[in-house]
C-alpha positions as CSV (number, residue, x, y, z in Angstrom):
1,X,-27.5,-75.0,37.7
2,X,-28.4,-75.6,34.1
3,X,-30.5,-72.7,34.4
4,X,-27.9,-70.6,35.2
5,X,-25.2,-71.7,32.6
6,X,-28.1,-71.0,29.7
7,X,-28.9,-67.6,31.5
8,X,-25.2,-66.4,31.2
9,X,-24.7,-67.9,28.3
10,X,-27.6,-65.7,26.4
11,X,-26.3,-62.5,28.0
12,X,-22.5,-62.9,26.8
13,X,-24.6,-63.8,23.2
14,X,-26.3,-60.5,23.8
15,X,-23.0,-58.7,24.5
16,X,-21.1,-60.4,21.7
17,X,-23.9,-59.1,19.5
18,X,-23.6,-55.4,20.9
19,X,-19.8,-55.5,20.6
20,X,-20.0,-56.7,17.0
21,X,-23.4,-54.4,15.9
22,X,-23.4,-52.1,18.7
23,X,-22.6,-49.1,17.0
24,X,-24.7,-47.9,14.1
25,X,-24.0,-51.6,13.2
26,X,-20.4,-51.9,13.5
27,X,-17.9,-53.8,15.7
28,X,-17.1,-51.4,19.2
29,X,-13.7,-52.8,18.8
30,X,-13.5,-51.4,14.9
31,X,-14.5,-48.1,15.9
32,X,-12.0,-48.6,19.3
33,X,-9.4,-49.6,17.1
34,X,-10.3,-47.1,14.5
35,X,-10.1,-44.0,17.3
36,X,-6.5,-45.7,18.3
37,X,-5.1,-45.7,14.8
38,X,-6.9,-41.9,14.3
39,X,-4.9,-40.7,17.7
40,X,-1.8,-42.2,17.0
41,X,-1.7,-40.3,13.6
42,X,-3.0,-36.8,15.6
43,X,-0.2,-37.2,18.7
44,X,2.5,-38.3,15.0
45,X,1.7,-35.2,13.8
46,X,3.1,-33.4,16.9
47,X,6.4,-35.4,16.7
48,X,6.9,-34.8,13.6
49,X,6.3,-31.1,13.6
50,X,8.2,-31.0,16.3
51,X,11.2,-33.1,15.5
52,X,11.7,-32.9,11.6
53,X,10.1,-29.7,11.1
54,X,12.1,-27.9,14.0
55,X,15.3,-29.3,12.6
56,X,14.2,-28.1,8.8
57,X,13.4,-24.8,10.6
58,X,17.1,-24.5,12.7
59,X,19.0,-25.3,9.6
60,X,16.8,-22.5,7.7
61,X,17.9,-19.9,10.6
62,X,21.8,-20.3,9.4
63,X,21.1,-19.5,6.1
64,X,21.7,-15.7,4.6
65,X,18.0,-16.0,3.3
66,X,14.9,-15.7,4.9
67,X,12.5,-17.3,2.0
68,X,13.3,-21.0,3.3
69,X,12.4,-19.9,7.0
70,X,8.6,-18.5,5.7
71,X,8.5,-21.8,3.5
72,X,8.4,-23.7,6.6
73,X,6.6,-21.2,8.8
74,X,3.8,-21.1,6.3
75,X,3.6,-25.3,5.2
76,X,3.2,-26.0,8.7
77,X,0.0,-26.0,8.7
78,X,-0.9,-27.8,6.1
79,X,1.3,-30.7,7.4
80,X,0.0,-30.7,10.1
81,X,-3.4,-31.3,8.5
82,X,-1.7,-33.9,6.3
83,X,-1.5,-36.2,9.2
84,X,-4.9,-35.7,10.7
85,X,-6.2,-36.4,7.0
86,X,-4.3,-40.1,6.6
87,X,-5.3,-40.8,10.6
88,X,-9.3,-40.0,9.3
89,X,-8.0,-42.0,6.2
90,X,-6.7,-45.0,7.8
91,X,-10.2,-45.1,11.1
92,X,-12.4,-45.1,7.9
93,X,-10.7,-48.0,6.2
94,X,-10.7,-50.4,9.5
95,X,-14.0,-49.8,10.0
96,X,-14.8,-51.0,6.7
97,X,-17.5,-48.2,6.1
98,X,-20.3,-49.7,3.3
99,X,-23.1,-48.1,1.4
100,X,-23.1,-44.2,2.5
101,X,-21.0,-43.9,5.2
102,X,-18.1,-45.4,2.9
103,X,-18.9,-42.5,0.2
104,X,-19.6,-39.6,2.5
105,X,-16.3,-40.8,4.4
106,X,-14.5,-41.0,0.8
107,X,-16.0,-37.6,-0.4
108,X,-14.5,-36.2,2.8
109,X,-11.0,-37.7,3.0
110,X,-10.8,-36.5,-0.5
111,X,-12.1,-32.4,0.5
112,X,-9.7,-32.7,2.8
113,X,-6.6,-33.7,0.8
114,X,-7.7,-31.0,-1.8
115,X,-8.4,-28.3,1.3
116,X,-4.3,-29.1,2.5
117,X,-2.9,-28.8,-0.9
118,X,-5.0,-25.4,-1.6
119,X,-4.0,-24.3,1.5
120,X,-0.3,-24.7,1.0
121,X,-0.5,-22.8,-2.2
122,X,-2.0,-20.1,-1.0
123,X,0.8,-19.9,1.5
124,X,2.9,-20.9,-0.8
125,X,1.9,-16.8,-2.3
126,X,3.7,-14.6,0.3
127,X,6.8,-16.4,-0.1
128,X,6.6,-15.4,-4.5
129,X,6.0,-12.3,-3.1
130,X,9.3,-11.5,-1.8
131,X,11.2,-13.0,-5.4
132,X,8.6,-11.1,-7.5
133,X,9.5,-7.4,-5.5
134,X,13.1,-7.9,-7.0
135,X,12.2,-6.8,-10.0
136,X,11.6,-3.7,-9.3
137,X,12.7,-2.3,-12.5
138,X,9.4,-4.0,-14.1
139,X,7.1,-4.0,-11.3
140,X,6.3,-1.7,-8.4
141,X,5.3,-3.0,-5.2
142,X,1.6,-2.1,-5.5
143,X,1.7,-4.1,-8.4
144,X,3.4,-6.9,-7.0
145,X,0.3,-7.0,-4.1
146,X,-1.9,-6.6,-7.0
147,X,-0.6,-10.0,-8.6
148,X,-0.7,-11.7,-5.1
149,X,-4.3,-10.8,-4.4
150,X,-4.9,-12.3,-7.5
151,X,-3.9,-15.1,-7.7
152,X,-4.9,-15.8,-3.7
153,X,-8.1,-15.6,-5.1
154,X,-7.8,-17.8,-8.1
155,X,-6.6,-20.0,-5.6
156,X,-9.8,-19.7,-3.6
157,X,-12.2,-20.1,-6.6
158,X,-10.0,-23.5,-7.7
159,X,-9.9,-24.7,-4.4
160,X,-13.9,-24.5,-4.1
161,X,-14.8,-25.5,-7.2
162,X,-12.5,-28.7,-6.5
163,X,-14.3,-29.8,-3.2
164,X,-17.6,-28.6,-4.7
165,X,-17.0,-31.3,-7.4
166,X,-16.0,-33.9,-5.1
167,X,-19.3,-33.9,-3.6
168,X,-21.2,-34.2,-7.2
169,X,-21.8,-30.5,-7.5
170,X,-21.5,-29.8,-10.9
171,X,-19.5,-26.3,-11.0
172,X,-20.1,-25.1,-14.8
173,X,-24.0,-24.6,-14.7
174,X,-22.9,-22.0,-11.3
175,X,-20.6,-20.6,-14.1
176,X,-22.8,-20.4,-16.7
177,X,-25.3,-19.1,-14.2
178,X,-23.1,-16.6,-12.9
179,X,-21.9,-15.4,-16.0
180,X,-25.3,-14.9,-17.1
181,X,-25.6,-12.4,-13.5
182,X,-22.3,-10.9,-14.3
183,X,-23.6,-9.4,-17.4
184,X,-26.8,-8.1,-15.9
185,X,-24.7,-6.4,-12.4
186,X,-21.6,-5.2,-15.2
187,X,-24.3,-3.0,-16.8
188,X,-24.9,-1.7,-13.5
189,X,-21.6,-1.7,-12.2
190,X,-19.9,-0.1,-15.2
191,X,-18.0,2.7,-12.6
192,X,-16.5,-0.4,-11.1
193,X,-14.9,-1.3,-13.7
194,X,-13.8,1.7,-15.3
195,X,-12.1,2.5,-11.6
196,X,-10.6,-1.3,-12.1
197,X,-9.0,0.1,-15.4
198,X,-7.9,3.4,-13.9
199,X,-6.2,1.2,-11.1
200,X,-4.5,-0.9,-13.6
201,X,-3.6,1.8,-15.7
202,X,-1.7,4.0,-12.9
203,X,0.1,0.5,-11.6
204,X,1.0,0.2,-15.5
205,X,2.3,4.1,-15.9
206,X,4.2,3.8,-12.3
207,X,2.5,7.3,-11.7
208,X,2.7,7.1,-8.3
209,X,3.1,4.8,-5.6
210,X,2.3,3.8,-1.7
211,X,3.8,6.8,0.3
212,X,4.0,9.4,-2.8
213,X,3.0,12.7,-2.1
214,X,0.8,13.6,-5.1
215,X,-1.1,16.4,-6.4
216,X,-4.2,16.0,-8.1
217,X,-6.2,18.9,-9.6
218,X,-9.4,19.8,-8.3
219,X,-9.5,16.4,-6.0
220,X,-7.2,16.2,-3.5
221,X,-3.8,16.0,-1.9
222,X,-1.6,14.1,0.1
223,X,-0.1,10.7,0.7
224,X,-0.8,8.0,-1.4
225,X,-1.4,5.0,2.0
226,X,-3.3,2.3,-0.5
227,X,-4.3,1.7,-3.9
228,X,-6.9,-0.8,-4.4
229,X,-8.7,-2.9,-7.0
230,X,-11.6,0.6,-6.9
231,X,-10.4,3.8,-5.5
232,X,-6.7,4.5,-3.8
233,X,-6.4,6.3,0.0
234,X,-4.6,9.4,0.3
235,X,-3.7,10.7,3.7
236,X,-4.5,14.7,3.9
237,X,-2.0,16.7,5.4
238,X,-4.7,17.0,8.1
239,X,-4.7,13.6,8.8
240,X,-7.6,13.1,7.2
241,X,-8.2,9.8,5.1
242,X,-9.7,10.7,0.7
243,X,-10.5,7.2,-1.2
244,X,-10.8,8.5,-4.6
245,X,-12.1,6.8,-7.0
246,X,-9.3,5.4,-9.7
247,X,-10.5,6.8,-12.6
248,X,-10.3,10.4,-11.5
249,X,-6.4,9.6,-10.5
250,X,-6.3,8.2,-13.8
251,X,-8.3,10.5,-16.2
252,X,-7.0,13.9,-14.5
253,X,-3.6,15.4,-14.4
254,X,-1.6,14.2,-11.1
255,X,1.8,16.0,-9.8
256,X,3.7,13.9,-8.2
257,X,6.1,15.7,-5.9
258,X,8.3,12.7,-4.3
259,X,9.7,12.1,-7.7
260,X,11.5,15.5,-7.9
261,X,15.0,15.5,-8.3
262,X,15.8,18.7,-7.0
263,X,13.2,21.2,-5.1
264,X,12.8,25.3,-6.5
265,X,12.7,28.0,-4.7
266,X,11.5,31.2,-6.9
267,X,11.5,34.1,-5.2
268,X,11.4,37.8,-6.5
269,X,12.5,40.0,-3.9
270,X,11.7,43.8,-3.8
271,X,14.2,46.5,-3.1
272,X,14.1,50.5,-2.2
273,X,14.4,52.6,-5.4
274,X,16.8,54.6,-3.5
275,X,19.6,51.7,-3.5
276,X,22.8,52.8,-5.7
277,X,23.8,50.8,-8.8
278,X,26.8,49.7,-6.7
279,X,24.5,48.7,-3.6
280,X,22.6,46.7,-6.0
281,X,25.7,45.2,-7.4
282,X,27.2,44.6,-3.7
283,X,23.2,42.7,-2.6
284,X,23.3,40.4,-6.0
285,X,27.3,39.5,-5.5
286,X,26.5,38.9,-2.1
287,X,23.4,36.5,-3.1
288,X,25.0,34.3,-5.6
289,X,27.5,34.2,-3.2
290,X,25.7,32.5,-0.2
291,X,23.9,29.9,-2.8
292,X,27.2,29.1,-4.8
293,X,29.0,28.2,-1.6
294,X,26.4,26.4,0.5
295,X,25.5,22.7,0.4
296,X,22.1,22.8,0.4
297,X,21.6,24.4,-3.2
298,X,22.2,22.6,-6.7
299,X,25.0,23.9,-8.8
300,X,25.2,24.2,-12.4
301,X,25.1,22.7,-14.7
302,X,22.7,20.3,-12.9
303,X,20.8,22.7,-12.2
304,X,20.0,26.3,-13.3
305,X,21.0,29.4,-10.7
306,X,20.1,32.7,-11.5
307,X,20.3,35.8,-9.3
308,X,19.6,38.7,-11.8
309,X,17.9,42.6,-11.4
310,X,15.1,41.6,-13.4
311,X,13.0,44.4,-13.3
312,X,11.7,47.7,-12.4
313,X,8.8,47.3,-10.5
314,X,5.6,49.6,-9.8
315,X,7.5,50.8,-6.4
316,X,10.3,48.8,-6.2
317,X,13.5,47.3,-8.1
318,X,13.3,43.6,-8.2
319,X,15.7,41.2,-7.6
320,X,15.3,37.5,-9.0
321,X,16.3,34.2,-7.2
322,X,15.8,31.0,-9.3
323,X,17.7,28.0,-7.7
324,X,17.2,24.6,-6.3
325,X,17.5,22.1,-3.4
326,X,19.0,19.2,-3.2
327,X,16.4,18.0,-0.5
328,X,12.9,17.5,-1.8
329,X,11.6,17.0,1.3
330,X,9.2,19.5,2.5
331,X,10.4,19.9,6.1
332,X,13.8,20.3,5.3
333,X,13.0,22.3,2.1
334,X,11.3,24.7,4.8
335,X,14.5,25.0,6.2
336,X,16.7,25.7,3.5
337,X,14.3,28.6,2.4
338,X,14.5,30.5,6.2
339,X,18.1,30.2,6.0
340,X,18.1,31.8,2.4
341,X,15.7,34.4,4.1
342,X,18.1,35.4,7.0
343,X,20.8,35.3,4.0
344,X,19.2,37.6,1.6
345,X,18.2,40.3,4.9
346,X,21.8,40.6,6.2
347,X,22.6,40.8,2.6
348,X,20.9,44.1,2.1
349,X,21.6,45.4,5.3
350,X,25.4,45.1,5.1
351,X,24.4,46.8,1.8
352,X,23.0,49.8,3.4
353,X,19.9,49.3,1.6
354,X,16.2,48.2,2.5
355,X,13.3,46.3,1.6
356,X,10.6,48.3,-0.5
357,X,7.0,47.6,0.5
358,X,3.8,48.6,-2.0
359,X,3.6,52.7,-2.2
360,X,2.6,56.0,-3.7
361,X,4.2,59.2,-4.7
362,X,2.2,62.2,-4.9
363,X,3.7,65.1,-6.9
364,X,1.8,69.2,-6.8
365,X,2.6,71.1,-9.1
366,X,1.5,74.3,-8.1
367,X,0.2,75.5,-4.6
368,X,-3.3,77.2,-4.8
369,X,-4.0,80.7,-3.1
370,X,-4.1,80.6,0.4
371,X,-1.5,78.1,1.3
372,X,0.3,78.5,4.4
373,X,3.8,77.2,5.2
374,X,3.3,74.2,2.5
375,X,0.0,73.4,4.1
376,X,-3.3,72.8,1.7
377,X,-6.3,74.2,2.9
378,X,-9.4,71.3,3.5
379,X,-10.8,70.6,-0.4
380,X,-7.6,71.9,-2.3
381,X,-7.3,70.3,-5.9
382,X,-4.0,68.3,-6.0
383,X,-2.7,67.5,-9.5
384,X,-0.9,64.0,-9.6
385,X,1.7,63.2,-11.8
């Protein structure tokens, strides 16, 4: 019976030991205890979320402003990792880590706190976006997404070099270092900077912006979809996507059409020689007429209007018609320029007169022996006039 009592008395000291050490030394209860408090932190967060966050985001609906309900929308996250971070915190204290596992779990409770806060600034961007578009008198939108890539990105490099210093790596030699490469790829990259420059510069200028229909000589046009940190994309009016390089958009001369005021139409129109002087007075009455009365065309003084005779032409007397639209959109500038069309034609017919098309009159002087009835035999000479 002894036997027995000292048997079972060495196997509960065997399972005290492998309770207390049995896990890469520590107590199974600490690291029990430790998962508890860790859980009860991870099923918090969901409460909490749930509970203070969805009241925070129901009071944020009732507001006129939308900027508190992407505050909330975008810190989410990072609450949420808040509370897995003091759960990890709080498991690594009871177990009552030494040596290296107490620094490697330090060094990551501490990459984690500075991953959350990094992360909440960088969401913290979007909102700044929408208070930085307001002033639109001092910066366009395309530079407003210029200043938020930026600084997203200054964001990212703090953020890294943060952690990477948490866990002893030493971030100015990797500065020093790649300064050192950034002078060796800038000599080979100096395009990419230049096209930088010409980005900043046509940002700067307000020369054109996202959905401008621009003009450049020589390189191409279209719609402005993008411009980028290196070239901008225009959309053809084949559908076809250009990324042209900044620097041509900023060296060469660019028209851009969607910042017209009004829209011309020049036309010269040709009529018979035959028409009267009182036929052309009745088509050029008749003309000014239809532009000075219809809604579609610009009025003086805001405008100039002209509908003059300006000229005699090779084979035709021609008529000038300088005005503008108020539309300067292309399809409905089409428009306005058919209507003139069927304007001008009834115009001239009511007129009793015509439209005079490219010709030649040939004058004879004399008739050479051997004509018959007014008919020139083959190989006549014919003197013009």
């Amino acid at each position: 019976m002894q036997d027995v009592n000292t048997q079972f008395m060495s196997f509960w000291k065997i399972v005290a030991e492998v309770w207390q050490t049995g896990f890469l030394g520590y107590s199974i209860g600490d690291v029990l205890i430790s998962l508890v408090i860790f859980l009860f932190f991870y099923m918090l967060r969901g409460a909490f979320c749930k509970v203070v966050l969805g009241t925070l985001r129901r009071w944020a609906q009732k507001t006129k402003t939308t900027f508190d309900d992407q505050i909330i929308d975008l810190l989410t996250g990072p609450v949420r990792l808040t509370f897995v971070v003091v759960g990890i915190f709080f498991a690594l204290n009871t177990l009552d880590l030494k040596g290296l596992p107490n620094e490697f779990g330090d060094k990551l409770v501490k990459s984690l706190i500075a991953y959350a806060i990094f992360w909440g600034l960088y969401n913290a961007v979007a909102p700044l976006k929408q208070l930085l578009i307001r002033l639109e008198k001092v910066l366009t939108t395309e530079m407003v997404e210029w200043a938020v890539t930026g600084t997203r990105w200054a964001l990212i490099a703090l953020g890294a070099a943060t952690i990477l210093q948490v866990w002893g790596i030493q971030v100015a030699p990797i500065i020093a270092g790649l300064g050192l490469f950034g002078v060796a790829v800038a000599l080979g990259a100096q395009d990419l900077f230049k096209n930088l420059i010409g980005g900043l510069c046509i940002l700067i200028e307000k020369r054109f912006q996202n959905g401008d229909w621009i003009l450049a000589d020589g390189v191409v046009e279209g719609t402005v979809e993008h411009i980028g940190f290196r070239s901008t994309k225009v959309r053809r009016f084949d559908a076809a996507p250009v990324f042209v390089p900044n620097q041509k958009l900023s060296d060469n001369a660019v028209t851009n059409f969607s910042n017209m005021t009004y829209r011309r139409i020049s036309w010269l129109v040709n009529l018979e020689y035959r028409t009267t002087t009182e036929q052309l007075r009745q088509i050029r009455d008749g003309v000014e007429q239809y532009l000075t009365t219809s809604p579609d065309f610009v009025q003086p003084p805001n405008a100039s209007l002209f509908v003059r005779i300006d000229k005699f032409g090779p084979s035709s007397i021609d008529l000038m018609i300088y005005t503008f639209t108020y539309t300067t959109v292309w399809g409905d500038w089409l428009i306005c320029k058919e209507n003139l069309a069927y304007a001008i034609k009834k115009v001239v017919e009511n007129a009793g007169s015509g439209f005079a098309f490219p010709s030649q009159s040939v004058y004879v002087e004399t008739l050479p022996e051997g004509a018959f009835h007014g008919h020139l035999p083959i190989n006549a000479p014919v003197n013009e006039a």
